[in-house]
N, C-alpha and C positions, 0 to 999 in steps of 0.2 A: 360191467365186469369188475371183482373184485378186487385190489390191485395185491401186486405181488410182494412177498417182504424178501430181502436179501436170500434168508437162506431156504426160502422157498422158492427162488429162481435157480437157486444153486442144485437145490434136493432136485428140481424136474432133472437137470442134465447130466450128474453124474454117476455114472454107472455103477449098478453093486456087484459086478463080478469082480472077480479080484485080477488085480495087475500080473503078467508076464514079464520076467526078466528078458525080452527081444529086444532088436535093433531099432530104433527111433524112423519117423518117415523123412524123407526126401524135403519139404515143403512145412514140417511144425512151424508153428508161432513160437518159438525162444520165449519172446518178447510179449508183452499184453499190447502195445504200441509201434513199435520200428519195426520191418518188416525185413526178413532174410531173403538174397537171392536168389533159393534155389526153388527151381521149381519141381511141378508133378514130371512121375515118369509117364512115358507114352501111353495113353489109355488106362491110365490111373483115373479115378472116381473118387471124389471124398466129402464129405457133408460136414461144413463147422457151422459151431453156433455159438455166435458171440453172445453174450448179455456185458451190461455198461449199466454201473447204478453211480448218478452224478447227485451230487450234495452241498448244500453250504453258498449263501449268498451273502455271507455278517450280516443281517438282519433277516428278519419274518423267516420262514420255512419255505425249505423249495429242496424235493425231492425228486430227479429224474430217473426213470428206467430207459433203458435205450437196447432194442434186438435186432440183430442181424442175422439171419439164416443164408447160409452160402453155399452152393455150388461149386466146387472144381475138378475141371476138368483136361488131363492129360493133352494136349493136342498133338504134340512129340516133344522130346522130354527137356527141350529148348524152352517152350510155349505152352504156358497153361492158361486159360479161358473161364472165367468165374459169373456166376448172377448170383444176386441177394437177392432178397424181399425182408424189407425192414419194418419195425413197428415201434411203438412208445407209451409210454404211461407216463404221468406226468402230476402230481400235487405241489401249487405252488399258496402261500397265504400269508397277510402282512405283509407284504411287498410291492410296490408299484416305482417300476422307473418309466421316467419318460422318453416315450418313443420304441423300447422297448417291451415292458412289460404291464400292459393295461391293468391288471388284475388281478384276481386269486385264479387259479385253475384248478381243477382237480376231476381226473377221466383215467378211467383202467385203460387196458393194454389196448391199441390201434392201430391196424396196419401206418405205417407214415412214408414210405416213400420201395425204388426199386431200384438198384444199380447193377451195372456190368464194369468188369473190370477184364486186362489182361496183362499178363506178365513173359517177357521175353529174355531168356537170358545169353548174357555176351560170352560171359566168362564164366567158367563154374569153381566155384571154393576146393573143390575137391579135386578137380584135373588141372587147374591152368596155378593154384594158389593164389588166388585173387579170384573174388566171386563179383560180379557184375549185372544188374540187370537194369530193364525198364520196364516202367509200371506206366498203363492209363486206363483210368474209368471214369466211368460216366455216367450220372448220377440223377434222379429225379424224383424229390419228394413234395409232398404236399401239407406237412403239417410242418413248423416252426419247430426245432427242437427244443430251443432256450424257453419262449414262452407257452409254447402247446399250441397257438393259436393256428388257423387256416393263410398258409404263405406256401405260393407257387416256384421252386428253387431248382434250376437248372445248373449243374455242376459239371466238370469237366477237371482232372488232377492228372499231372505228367509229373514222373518222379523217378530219380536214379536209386537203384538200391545196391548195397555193395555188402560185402560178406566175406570173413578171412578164419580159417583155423590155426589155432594155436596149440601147443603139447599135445602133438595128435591127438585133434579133435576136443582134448577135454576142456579148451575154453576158447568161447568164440565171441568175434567182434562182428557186429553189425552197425550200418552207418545207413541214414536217407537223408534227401535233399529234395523237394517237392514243390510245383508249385500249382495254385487251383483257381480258377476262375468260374464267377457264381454270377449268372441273373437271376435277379427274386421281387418276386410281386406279392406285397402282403389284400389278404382280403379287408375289407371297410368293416369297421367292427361300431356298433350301436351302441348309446348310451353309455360312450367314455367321458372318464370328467371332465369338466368346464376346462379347456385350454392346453387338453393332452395334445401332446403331438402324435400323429400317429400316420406316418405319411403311404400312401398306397401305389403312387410312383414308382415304376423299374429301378430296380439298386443292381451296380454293377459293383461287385468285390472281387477283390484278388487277393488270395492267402501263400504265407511262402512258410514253408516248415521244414525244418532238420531238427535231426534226431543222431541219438548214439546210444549205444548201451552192448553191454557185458554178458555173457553164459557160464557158467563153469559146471561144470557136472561133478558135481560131490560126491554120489553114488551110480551106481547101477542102473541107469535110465532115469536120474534125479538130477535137476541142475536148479541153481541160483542164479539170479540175475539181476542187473540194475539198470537205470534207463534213463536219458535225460533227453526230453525236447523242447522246441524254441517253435511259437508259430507266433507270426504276426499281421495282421492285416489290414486291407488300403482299402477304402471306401467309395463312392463316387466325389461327395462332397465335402468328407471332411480328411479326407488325408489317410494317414495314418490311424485308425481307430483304435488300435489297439495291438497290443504283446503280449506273452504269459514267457515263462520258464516254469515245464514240471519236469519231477526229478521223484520215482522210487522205485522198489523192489518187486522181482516176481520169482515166482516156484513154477519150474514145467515138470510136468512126467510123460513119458514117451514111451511105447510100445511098437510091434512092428506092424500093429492094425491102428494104433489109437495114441491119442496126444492129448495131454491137457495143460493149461496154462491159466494162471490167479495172478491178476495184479493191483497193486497197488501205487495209482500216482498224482497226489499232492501237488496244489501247486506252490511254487516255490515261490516266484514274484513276478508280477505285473503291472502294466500302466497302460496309459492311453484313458479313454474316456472310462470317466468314474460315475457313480452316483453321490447324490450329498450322503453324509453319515455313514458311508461304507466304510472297512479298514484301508488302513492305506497300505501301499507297495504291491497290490495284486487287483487282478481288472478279474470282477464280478457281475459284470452287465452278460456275457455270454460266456462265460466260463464260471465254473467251481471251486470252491476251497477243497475238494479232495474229490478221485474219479476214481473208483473200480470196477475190475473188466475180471471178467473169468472166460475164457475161450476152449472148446473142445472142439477135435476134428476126428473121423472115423471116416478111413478110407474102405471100398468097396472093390 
């Protein structure tokens, strides 16, 4: 399959009718990253579709596609209930770290894994002033995101999400706290070079992430926004593997059927395990020098 360029991931999703001056949905993405408390109303329907295009390793080439297609679904207007079905595309060239990244890859678009998620909220932003929830899903794919390769990855993430309005409504805080636990079995890969490490033993990780980030609606169903998160993660055997901080901007537009959201976010700095010759102050073994997300959702 041929793989996809930026704005011809963009061109499939975005609709050419023209926008409605209406009331935004219940449950939008603000944010390309942090997620708001509130949820669907009772027996609400809505279909998003994320695309995620990751880039930038300081050295050789390596371009990631990343798709999510979602489900959500109303359960009462407390509880909403979601499934994905994920997929990936992936060129990577001149590049090998070890234990990581065996080699060049390069494969169009592939289904890559399936998750369920749900969300429960305590509080809501709008009746109590103070928005409240919890978030857990559960996750299972079968392709490696970072290297493209065949890795069996069982996931599981529990996460508080909170949510506050401000000058009625026209600017909003959103906050997460998360944390995620992963068993992963990589597949035995042939004809790696002399001395790669490439180990195929169960890896237990644990990830912990917070997040923050701003809304303001400048116009008419138009907001600005910014966003900063912190993930870092523990290994089996070596500790601490690794940190980032990223930090940048997004555009939504909201309607009273339709949402769309464009972001942009850079990573700012990181550490933990490096490669030789990489830049310093930012960890490129599983992460990017810059990450954009374009998200739409159309409820039914």
């Amino acid at each position: 399959m041929k793989k996809m360029s930026l704005v011809q991931a963009f061109g499939l999703l975005i609709p050419t009718a023209s926008f409605i001056a209406t009331p935004g949905l219940a449950d939008e993405s603000l944010l390309g990253y942090v997620k708001g408390s509130e949820t669907l109303p009772e027996s609400a329907l809505e279909l998003d579709q994320w695309v995620s295009y990751r880039t930038g390793k300081g050295t050789g080439s390596y371009d990631a596609w990343n798709l999510s297609t979602e489900i959500e679904y109303g359960v009462s207007d407390r509880f909403t209930a979601s499934g994905y079905l994920k997929a990936q595309s992936i060129d990577t060239s001149g590049l090998t770290i070890d234990g990581y990244l065996p080699g060049p890859m390069d494969y169009g678009l592939r289904l890559s894994g399936v998750e369920a998620s749900m969300k429960y909220n305590f509080l809501s932003p709008a009746r109590d002033d103070f928005g409240l929830s919890g978030y857990t899903s559960f996750s299972y794919d079968w392709l490696d995101p970072h290297s493209g390769q065949d890795k069996d990855s069982y996931s599981a993430e529990f996460a508080l999400l909170a949510q506050k309005y401000f000058l009625e409504g026209q600017l909003i805080w959103v906050g997460n706290g998360a944390i995620e636990a992963t068993y992963a079995v990589r597949a035995p890969i042939e004809n790696l070079p002399p001395g790669f490490d490439w180990p195929t033993g169960p890896e237990m990780e644990i990830e912990l992430g917070f997040g923050t980030g701003l809304s303001y609606r400048f116009a008419p169903n138009w907001f600005v926004g910014a966003e900063v998160v912190y993930e870092t993660e523990f290994e089996t055997e070596v500790g601490q593997e690794r940190w980032s901080f990223f930090g940048g901007p997004s555009l939504h537009y909201a309607s009273s059927r339709f949402w769309a959201t464009l972001t942009w976010l850079p990573q700012l700095s990181g550490g933990g395990e490096m490669y030789p010759g990489q830049p310093d102050d930012l960890h490129l073994i599983e992460k990017t020098e810059d990450e954009y997300r374009f998200k739409i959702g159309i409820e039914f």
